[in-house]
N, C-alpha and C positions, 0 to 999 in steps of 0.2 A: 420284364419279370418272367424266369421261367414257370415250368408247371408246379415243380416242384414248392418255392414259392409263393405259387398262388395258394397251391393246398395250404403251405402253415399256416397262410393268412388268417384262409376260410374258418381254422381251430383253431384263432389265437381265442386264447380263454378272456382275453381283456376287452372285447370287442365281436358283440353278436348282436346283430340287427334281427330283428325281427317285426312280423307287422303290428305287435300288440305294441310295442315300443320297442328302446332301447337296453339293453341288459347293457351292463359296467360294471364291474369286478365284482359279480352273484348280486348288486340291486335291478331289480326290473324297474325304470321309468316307464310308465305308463302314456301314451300319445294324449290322454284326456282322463282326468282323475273322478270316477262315481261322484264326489263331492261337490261335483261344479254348480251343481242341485242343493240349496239349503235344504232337507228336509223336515226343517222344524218348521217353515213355511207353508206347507202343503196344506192350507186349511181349504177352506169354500171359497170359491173363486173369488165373491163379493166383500174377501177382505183379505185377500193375496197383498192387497196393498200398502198392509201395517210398514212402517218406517222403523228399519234400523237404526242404532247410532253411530255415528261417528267415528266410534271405536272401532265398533266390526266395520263399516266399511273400509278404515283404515288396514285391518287383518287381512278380508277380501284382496284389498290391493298388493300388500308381504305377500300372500298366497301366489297372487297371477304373477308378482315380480319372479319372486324363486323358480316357478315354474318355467317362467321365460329364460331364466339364468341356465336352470337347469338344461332346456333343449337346446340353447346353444352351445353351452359346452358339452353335450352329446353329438351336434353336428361337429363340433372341434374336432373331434377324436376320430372322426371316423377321416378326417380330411390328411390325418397323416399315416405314412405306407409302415413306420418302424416304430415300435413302442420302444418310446427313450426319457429323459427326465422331463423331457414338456407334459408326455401324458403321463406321469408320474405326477405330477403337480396338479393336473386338469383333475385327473382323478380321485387325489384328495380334497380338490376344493369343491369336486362334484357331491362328494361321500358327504362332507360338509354339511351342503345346501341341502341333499335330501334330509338329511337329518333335523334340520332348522327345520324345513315344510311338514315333514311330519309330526315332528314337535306342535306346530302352527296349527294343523288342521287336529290334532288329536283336541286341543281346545273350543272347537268350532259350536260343538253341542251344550257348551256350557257358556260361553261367553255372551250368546242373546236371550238367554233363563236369567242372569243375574242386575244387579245394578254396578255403575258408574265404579266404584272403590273398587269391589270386588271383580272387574274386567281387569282396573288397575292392575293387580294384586296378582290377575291371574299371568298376567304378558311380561308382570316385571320381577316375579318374586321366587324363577326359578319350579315353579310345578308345584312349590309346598301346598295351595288350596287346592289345585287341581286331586291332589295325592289326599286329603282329605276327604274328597268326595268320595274316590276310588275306597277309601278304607272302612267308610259309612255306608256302604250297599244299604245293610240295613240299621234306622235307626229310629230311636222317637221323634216325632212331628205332629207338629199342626194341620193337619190338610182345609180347606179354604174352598169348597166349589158355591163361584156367585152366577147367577141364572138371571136371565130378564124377564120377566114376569108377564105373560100377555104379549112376549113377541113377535107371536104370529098374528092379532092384531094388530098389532104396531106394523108389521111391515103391508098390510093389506089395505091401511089406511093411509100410507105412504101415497103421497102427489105421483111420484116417480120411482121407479125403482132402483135409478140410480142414488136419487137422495137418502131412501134406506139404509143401500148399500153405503153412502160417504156417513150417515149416523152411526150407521152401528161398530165401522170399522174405525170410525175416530173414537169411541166408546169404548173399544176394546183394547186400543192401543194406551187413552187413558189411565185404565181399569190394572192394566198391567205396572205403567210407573209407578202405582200407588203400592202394588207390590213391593216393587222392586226399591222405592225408596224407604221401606219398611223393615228392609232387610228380608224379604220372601224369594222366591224361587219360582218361578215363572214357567208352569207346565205347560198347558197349551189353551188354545182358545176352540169351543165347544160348539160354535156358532151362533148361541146368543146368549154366551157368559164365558169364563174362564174357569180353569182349576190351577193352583196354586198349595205353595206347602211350605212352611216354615221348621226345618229342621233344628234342634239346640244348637248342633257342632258350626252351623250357619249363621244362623240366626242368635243365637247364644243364648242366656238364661231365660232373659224374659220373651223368648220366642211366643208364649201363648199372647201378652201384652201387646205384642205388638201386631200379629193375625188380627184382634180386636180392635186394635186399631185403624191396623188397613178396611177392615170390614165397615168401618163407623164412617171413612172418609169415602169408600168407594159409593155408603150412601147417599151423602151428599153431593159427591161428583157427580150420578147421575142426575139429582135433582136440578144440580146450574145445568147441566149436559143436557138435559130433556128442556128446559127453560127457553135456549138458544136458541134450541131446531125445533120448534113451535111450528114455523112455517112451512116447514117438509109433511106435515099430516094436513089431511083435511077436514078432522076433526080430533081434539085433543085427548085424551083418556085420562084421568085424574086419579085413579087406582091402579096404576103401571109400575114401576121399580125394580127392584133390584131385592132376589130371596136369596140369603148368604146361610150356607152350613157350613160349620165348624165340626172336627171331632179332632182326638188324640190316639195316639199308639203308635205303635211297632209297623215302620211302611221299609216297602226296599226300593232303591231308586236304580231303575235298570235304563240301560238305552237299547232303544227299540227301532231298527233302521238309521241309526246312526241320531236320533232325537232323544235327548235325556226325558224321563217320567217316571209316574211315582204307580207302585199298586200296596194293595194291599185293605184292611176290613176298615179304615179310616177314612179310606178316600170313599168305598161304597156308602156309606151313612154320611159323610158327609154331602155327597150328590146329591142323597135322600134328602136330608134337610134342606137342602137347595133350592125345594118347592116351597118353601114358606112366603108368608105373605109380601106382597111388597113393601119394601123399607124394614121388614126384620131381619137380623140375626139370631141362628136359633145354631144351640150348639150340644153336642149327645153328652150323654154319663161319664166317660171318662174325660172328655175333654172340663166340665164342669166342674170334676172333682180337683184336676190341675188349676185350673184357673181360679177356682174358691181357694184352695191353697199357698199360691202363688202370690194372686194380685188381686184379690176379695175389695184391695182397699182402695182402685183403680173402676173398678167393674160393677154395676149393682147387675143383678140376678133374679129374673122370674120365670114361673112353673109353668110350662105351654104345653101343649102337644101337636103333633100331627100326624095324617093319617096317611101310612105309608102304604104303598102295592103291595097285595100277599103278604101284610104284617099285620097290617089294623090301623089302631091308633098307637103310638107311639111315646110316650113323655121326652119332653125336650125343654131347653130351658133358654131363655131369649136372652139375653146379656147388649148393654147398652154400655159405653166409657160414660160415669162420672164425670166432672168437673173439677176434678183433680187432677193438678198437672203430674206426666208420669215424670218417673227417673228411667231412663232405657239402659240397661247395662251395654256398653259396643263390646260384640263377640271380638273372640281371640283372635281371628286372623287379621283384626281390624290394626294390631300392633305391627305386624307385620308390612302392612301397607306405609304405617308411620316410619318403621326404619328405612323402607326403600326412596320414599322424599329425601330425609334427611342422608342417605347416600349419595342420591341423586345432589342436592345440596351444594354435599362436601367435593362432589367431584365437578360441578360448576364452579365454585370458588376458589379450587386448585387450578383449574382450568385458566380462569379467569385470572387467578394470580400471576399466573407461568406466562402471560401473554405482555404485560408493560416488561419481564424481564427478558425475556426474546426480543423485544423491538430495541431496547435498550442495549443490547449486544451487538446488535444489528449495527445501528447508530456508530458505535461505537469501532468496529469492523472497518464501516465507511468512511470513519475519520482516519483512519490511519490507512485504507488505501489513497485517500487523495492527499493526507502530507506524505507519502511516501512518492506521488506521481508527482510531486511539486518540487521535489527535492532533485537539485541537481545531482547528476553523475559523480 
């Protein structure tokens, strides 16, 4: 190769090595993507441990696949001296897979906030929820902050410290399914509670219904929960629980280092109420006035107060589910998740139809190459 040649190489615009990574016709590959870090994970060391699903780890794995695809066929390119139709080919199926992986990873901060349908929904149905979220920055909601009550006794009466630690982070990981199978949205964990939030456009009508709900079971799950691990303290405390605030309004759900969360004057009152006794729910003024509204006929309703920092005392009103069974309306995007089975479905069954008629041809093929090999000349 003369000099001259080397030089065009060195400028071909389709092929520029660098040490951050690879460039490829203006995408920069990166050698190791910021993301490789869940950051929705980064809580207190002593409950780094909560367990993903299935699902994400199944996305985790899409993720490190594409990535693998993609540096190899970055090393492809660079292994040949003339750009011709191979890297013409390389480079559209490269342009491809970035695309796929960023697609992948842009769902990363929502896919372990949500429950089981709604991951569905989100991997198979095209970005319509994802694009939901994105158009509802801001919107009305439930916000949810549940607090352990007396957990710094709890963990100081702990046998071990690791046992603490395995209490509180099976507690917390709990605490969250009940969101999640509530239809809520799964903010973060606080170190010895969660905050959580049930938006309409999510959660759909009876979004307050079902907050009240999750809060009524999250009570009880602590109580079988604390029941268990009896053995982890060394003396038991019988006024411990779980103080749950409730409020309503206007929240915006931002992402903040790449972790979806919620702010806004709903989430602060509701944290406040958070200090309530253990085993209540206590929920503010406007949230009250939606849920007497709403679901009066679900929910009975009494006058409490408490006393808040730099405020006083406060009125608040404690709401307990009746004994009436609900009706839960399933939000909108819930339809969407039903036409993607029955897509899925129909293209199983074509699938499956097309295959006795393929082997059947087959067969068929075969007869008539061995009476044609049988037949004389």
């Amino acid at each position: 190769m003369d000099d001259d040649q080397k030089k065009n190489k060195a400028h071909d615009p389709a092929i520029e090595i660098r040490r951050s990574g690879v460039k490829v016709g203006g995408y920069m590959i990166p050698e190791r993507h910021p993301l490789d870090v869940n950051p929705s994970l980064t809580f207190r060391p002593m409950v780094s441990a909560i367990s993903r699903s299935a699902r994400e780890k199944t996305l985790d794995e899409q993720i490190h696949n594409l990535r693998e695809k993609v540096s190899q066929q970055s090393a492809e390119l660079e292994k040949h001296d003339k750009v011709g139709q191979l890297n013409k080919t390389i480079i559209a199926s490269l342009e491809q897979d970035i695309s796929e992986l960023k697609s992948k990873e842009s769902l990363r901060h929502l896919l372990d906030r949500v429950g089981d349908i709604a991951r569905q929904t989100l991997l198979l149905k095209d970005g319509q929820l994802k694009a939901l979220f994105d158009t509802n920055e801001t919107c009305p909601a439930y916000v949810v902050s549940i607090d352990l009550r007396r957990s710094t006794e709890l963990m100081l009466k702990a046998r071990k410290p690791r046992m603490f630690a395995e209490f509180i982070t099976s507690l917390a990981d709990q605490l969250r399914e009940v969101i999640l199978t509530n239809y809520g949205v799964f903010d973060k964990f606080t170190g010895d509670g969660i905050l959580a939030f049930f938006p309409e456009f999510f959660s759909g009508e009876t979004a307050g219904l079902l907050a009240v709900e999750a809060a009524q079971k999250c009570h009880q799950l602590f109580s079988d929960h604390y029941a268990r691990n009896r053995q982890c303290f060394t003396s038991v405390l019988m006024d411990t629980g779980l103080g749950i605030g409730v409020d309503y309004g206007d929240v915006s759900i931002v992402q903040m280092s790449g972790a979806l969360t919620v702010v806004g004057a709903p989430v602060v009152y509701a944290c406040r109420l958070g200090g309530a006794q253990a085993g209540q729910t206590l929920v503010n003024q406007p949230a009250y006035e939606e849920l007497l509204s709403r679901s009066s006929e679900y929910i009975d309703f009494k006058e409490s107060s408490i006393l808040v920092k730099h405020e006083g005392a406060m009125l608040a009103y404690e709401v307990r589910r009746n004994e009436k069974a609900i009706r839960i309306v399933d939000p909108e995007w819930m339809s969407w998740e039903a036409e993607t089975k029955d897509q899925q479905t129909q293209e199983l069954a074509t699938h499956d139809a097309a295959q006795p008629a393929a082997a059947n041809e087959k067969n068929v093929d075969e007869g008539d190459s061995n009476t044609n090999a049988a037949s004389p000349e």
